[in-house]
C-alpha positions in Angstrom: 33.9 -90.7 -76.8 30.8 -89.8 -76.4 27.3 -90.0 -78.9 25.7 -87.0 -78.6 23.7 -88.2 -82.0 20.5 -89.0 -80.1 20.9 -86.8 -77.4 20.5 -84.1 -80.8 18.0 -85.5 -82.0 15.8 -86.3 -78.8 16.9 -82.8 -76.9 17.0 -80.5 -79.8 15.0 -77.9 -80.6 12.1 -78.6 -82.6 9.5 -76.7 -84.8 5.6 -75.8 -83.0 3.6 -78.7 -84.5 -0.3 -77.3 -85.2 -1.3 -77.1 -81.5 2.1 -75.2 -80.6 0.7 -72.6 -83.3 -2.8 -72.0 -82.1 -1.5 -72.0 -78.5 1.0 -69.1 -79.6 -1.9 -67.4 -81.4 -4.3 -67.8 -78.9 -1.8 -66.0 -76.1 -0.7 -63.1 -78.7 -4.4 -62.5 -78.9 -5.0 -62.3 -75.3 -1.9 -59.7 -75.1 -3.4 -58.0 -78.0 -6.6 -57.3 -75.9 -4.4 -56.5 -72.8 -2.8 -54.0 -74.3 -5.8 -52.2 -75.8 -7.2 -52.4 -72.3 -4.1 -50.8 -71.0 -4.0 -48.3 -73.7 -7.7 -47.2 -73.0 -6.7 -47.4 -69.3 -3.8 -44.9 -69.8 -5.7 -42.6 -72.0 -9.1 -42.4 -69.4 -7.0 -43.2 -66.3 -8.4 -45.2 -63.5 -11.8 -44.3 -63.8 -11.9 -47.1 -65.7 -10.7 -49.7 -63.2 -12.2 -50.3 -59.5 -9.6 -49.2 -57.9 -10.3 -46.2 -55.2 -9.4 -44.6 -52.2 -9.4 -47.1 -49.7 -8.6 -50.1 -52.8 -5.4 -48.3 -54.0 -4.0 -51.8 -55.3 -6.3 -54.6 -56.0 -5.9 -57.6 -58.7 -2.6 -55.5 -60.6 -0.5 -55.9 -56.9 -2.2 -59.5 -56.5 -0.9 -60.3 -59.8 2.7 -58.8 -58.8 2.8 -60.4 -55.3 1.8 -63.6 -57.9 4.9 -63.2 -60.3 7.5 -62.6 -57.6 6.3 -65.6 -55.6 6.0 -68.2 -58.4 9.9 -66.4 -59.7 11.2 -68.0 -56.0 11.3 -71.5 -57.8 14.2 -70.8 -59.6 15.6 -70.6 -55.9 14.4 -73.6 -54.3 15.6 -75.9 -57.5 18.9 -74.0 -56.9 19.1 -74.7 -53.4 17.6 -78.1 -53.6 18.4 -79.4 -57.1 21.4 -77.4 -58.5 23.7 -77.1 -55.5 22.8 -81.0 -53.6 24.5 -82.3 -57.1 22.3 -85.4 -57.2 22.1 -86.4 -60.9 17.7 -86.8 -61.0 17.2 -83.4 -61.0 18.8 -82.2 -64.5 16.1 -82.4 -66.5 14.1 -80.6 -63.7 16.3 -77.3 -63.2 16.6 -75.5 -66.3 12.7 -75.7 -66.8 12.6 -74.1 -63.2 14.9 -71.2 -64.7 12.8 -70.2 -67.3 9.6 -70.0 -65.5 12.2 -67.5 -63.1 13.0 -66.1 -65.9 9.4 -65.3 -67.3 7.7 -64.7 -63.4 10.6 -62.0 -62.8 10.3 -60.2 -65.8 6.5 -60.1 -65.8 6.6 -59.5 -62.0 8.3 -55.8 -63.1 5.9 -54.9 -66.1 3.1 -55.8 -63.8 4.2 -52.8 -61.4 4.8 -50.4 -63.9 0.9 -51.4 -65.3 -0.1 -51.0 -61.8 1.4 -47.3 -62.2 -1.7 -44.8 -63.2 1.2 -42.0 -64.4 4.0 -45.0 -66.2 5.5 -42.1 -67.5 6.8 -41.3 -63.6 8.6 -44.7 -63.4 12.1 -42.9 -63.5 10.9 -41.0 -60.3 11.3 -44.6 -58.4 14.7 -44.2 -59.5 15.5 -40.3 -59.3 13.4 -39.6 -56.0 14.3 -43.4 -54.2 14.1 -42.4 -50.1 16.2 -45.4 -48.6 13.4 -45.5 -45.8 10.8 -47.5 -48.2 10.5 -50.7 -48.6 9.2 -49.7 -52.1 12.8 -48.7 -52.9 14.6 -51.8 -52.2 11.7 -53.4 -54.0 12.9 -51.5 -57.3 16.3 -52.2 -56.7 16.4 -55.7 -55.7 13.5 -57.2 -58.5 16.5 -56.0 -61.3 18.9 -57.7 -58.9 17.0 -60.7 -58.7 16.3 -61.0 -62.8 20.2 -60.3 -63.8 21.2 -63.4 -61.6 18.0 -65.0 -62.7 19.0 -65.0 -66.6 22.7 -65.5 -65.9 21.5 -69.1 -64.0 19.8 -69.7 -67.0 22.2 -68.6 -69.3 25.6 -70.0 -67.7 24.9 -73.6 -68.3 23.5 -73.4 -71.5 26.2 -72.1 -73.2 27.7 -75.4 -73.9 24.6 -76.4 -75.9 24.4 -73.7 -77.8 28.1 -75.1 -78.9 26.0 -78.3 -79.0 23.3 -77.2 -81.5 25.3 -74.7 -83.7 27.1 -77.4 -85.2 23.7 -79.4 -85.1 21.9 -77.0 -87.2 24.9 -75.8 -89.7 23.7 -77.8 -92.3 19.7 -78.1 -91.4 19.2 -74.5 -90.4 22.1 -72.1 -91.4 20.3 -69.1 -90.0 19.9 -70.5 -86.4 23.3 -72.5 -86.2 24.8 -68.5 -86.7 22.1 -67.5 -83.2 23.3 -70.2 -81.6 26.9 -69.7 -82.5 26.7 -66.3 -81.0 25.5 -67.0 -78.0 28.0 -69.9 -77.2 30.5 -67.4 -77.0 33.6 -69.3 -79.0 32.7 -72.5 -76.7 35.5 -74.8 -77.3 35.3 -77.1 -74.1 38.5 -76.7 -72.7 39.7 -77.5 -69.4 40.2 -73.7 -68.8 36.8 -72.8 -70.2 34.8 -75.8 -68.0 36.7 -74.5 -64.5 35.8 -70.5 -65.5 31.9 -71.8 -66.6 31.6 -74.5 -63.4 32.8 -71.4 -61.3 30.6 -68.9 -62.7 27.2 -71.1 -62.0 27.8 -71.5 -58.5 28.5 -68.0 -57.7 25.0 -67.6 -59.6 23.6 -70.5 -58.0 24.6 -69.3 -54.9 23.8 -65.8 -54.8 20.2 -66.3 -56.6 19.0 -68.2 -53.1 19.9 -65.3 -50.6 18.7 -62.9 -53.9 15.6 -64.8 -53.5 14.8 -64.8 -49.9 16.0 -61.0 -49.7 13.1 -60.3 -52.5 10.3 -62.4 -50.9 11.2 -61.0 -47.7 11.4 -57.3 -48.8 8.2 -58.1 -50.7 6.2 -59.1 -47.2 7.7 -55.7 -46.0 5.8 -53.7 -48.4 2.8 -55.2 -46.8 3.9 -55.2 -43.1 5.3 -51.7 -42.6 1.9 -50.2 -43.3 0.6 -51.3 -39.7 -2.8 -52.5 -41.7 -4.8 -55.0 -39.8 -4.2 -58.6 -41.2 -0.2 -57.2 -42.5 0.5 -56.3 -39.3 2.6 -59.3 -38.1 6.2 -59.8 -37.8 6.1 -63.3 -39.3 4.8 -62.2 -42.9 8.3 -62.7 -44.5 8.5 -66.4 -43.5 4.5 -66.5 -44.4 5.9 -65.1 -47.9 8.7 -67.2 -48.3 7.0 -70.8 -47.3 3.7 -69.4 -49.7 6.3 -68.5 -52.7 7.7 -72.0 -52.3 3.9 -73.7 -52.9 3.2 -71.7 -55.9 6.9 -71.9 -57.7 7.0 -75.7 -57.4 3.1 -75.8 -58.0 4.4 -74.2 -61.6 7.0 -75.7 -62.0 4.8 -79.4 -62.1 2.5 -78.0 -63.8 5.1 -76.8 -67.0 6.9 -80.3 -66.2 3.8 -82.4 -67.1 3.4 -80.2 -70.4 6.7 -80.1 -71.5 7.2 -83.7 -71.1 4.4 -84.5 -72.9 4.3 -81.9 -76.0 7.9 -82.8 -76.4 7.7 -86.4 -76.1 10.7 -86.5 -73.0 8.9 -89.4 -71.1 12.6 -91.3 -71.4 14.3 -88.3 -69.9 11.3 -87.2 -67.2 10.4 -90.0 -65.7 7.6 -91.0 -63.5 10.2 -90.9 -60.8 10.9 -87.0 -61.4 7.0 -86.6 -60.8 7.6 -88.8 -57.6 10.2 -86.8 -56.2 8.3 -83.4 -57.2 5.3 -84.8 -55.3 6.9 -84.7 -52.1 8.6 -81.5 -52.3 5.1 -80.4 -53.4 3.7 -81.8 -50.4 6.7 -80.5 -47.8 6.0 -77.1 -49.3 2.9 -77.4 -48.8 3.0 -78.4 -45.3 5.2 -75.6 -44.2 2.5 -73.0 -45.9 -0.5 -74.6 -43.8 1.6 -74.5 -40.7 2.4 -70.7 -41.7 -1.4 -70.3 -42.5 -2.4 -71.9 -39.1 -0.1 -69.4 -37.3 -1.0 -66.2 -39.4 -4.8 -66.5 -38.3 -5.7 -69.4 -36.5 -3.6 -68.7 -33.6 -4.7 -64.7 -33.7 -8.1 -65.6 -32.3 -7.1 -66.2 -29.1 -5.5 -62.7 -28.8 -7.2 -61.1 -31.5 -7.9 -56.8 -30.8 -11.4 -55.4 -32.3 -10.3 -54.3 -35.7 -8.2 -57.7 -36.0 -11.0 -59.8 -34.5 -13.4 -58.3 -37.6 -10.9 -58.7 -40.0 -10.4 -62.6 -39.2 -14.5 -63.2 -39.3 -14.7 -61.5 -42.5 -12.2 -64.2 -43.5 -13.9 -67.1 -41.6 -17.5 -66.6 -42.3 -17.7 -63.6 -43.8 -17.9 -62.2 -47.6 -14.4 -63.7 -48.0 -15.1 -66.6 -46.4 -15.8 -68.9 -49.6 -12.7 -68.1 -50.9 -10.2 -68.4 -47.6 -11.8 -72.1 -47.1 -10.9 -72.7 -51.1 -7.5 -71.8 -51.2 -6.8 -73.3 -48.0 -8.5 -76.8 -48.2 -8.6 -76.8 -51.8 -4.7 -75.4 -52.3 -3.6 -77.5 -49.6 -5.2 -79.2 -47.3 -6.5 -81.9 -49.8 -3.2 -81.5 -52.2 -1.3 -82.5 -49.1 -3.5 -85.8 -48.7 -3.5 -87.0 -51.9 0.4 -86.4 -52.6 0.6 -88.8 -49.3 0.1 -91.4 -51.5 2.3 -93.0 -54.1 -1.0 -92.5 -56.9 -1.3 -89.0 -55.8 2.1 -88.7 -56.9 1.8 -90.0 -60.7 2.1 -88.0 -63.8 -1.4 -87.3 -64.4 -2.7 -86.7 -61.1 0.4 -84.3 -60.2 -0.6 -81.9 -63.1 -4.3 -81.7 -62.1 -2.9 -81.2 -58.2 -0.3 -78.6 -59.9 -3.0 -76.7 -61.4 -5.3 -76.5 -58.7 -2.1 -75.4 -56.5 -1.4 -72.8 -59.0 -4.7 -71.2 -59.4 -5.4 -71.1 -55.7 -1.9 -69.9 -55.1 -3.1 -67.1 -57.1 -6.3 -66.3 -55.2 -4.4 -66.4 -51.9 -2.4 -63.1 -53.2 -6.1 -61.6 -54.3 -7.2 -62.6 -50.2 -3.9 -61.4 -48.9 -4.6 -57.8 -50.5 -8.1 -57.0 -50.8 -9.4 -57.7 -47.5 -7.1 -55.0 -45.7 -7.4 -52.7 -47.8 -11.3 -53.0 -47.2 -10.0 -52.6 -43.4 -9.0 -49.2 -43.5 -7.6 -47.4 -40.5 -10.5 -44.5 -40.3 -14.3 -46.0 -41.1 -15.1 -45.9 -44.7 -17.9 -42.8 -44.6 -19.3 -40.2 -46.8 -18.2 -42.3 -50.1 -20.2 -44.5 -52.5 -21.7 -47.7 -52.0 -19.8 -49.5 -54.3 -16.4 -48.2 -52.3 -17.1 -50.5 -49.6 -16.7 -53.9 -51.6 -13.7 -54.6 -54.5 -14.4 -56.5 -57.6 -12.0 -55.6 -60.4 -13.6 -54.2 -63.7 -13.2 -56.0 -67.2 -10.0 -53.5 -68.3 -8.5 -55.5 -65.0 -9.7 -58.5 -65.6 -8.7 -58.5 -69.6 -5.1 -56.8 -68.2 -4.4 -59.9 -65.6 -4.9 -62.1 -68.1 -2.5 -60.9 -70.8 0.2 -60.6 -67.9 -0.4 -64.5 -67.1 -0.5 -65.1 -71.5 2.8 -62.8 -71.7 5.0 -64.7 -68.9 3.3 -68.1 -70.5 4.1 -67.1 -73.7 7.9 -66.3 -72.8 8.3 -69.9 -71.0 6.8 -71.4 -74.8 9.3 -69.8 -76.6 12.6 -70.6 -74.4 10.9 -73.6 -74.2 10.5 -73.9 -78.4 13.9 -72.3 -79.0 16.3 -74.1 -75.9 17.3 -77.4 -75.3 15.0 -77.7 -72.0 17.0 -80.6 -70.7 20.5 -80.0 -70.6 22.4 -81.8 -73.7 25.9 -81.8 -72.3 25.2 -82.4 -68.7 22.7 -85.6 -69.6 25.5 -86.7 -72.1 28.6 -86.2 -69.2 26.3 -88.2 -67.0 25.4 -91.1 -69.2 28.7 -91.5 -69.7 30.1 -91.6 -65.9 27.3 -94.0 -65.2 28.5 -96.2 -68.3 32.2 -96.0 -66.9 31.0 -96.7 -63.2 29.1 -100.1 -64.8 32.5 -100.8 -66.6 34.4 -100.7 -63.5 32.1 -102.3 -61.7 31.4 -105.4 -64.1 
């Protein structure tokens, strides 16, 4: 029989402590002032931000492209973690399916705030012309969150049998939530080969899912014939850049779980280990996709491109190109060479740098071409010719990054984030395999 007494008591749930509660208040607060921002933007329209003629997108589509490239981790830990079966990586994958979960979700409010007329939305819908990109977009972003929460949701429900009869004498209230949502578990033989079934078609279908959305995502950008999108390799570029900035999260929420939760005996140093060099493979693969996006263009490189690319190199840009690329991965790929680069500590502070850079590599990816404009940018004002997003933008970004980070705290407060039944199965396997073997 298995003890799933400390298990409960280690993996369960638990009450925000004093710092859990200011963190909540502090992000509500910073939605709060998003949404007034968005209000006041709705009711002035975009006067308000900098966006213009030639900058039709700006930070808002930086902060989508964002979203939908840190939602890809819940692909890779699939694909790498879920589907290889190797026993390290439960305590990794179902934190990698809530930040999905969250990136996803926000990755489609962040369009519709990008929208100057929300009210049109159902037009995407109504009016959808097979022959854009921007349709498949709509289509496959609800694709990818439906499989996205059904990964997430699949192999929880046995927990949520776990912890209803957990917290039937402690907490009445939730035991009835979780009781719900375990949807009559009883554990039988005919209910584990219908549930083991059911994740891996999820947990096969999210990676192609994945890929398809990345991909389409890079077409958006491609099929406008811009200068610096025009490239046939932009869906790989995508796809290899998504993988940096999930798994660059993914540390990042690791590290903080681990620690606010007190899970050092179930995340070990070796999980951080193991993350480090798929942070670093990642990584490699993006610079080698950097290299070839505009390194290798200055050899060949037309007028229009040839501008573009300086502007980049040395020009107003040029600060930030050389930060995200040495800073987001030249240097994270040297010190993750080395076993100290891949402890606990130093992983978090590489994660974060990843991350933030990740995210200024979407703002460089966008603004720059849209500065680049087919016809000469004449007869407008001054201020036209450069891009720098107003506070509404600025105080709007920021509540989308609170809201998705205030969606992984509360799975994160209200789910067991390492899976109860799965650690308890494999304790006891490995105590049967030292039986046999003694």
């Amino acid at each position: 029989m298995k003890n799933y007494d400390k298990l409960l008591n280690d993996l369960a749930p638990k009450e925000f402590n004093k710092k859990g509660i200011l963190w909540v208040v502090f992000l509500v607060m910073v939605i709060i002032a998003g949404l007034i921002a968005y209000i006041d933007q709705i009711i002035k329209g975009q006067e308000v931000t900098n966006l213009r003629d030639y900058m039709l997108w700006g930070v808002y589509i930086s902060n989508f492209v964002y979203f939908v490239a840190t939602s890809f981790v819940g692909a890779i830990a699939v694909a790498i973690l879920r589907l290889t079966g190797k026993e390290w990586r439960t305590p990794i994958v179902r934190i990698a399916e809530i930040i999905t979960v969250a990136a996803i979700i926000m990755a489609g409010i962040t369009i519709i705030i990008d929208m100057a007329r929300p009210d049109r939305l159902l037009n995407l819908f109504i009016h959808a012309r097979i022959q854009s990109p921007i349709t498949w977009d709509v289509f496959i972003i609800p694709t990818f969150m439906t499989v996205a929460i059904l990964l997430l949701f699949f192999p929880l429900i046995p927990d949520l049998a776990l912890l209803k009869n957990y917290f039937k004498d402690k907490k009445p209230k939730s035991s009835k939530v979780y009781g719900f949502f375990a949807l009559n578990w009883k554990g039988s033989a005919k209910q584990k080969s219908i549930l083991s079934q059911s994740i891996k078609v999820v947990a096969t279908l999210i990676i192609p899912v994945g890929i398809i959305l990345q991909t389409i995502d890079a077409w958006l950008f491609s099929t406008t014939y811009r200068v610096g999108w025009d490239s046939s390799s932009l869906a790989p570029y995508f796809i290899a850049g998504a993988a940096v900035a999930g798994v660059g999260a993914l540390v990042a929420v690791i590290y903080v779980v681990r620690k606010s939760l007190s899970l050092e005996e179930y995340i070990t140093e070796m999980h951080f280990e193991k993350m480090g060099r798929l942070l670093a493979l990642t990584c490699m693969i993006y610079l080698y996709f950097t290299i070839n996006e505009y390194f290798l263009p200055l050899i060949t490189a037309k007028k229009d491109e040839a501008l573009h690319l300086q502007t980049l190199f040395e020009g107003h840009y040029a600060t930030l190109f050389w930060m995200v690329t040495i800073g987001g991965l030249i240097i994270p790929i040297f010190l993750l060479l080395f076993k100290k680069g891949r402890k606990p500590k130093t992983m978090f502070v590489i994660s974060l740098i990843v991350v933030v850079t990740s995210w200024w590599k979407r703002f460089i990816i966008v603004t720059p071409t849209l500065l680049h404009p087919f016809l000469p940018i004449q007869g407008v004002p001054e201020s036209w010719h450069e891009y720098y997003p107003s506070l509404h933008e600025w105080i709007i970004t920021f509540a989308t990054l609170a809201m998705a980070l205030l969606i992984i705290t509360l799975l994160v407060r209200y789910l067991p984030v390492i899976p109860i039944q799965r650690t308890a199965d494999e304790q006891e396997a490995n105590e049967n395999n030292s039986n046999v073997a003694s």
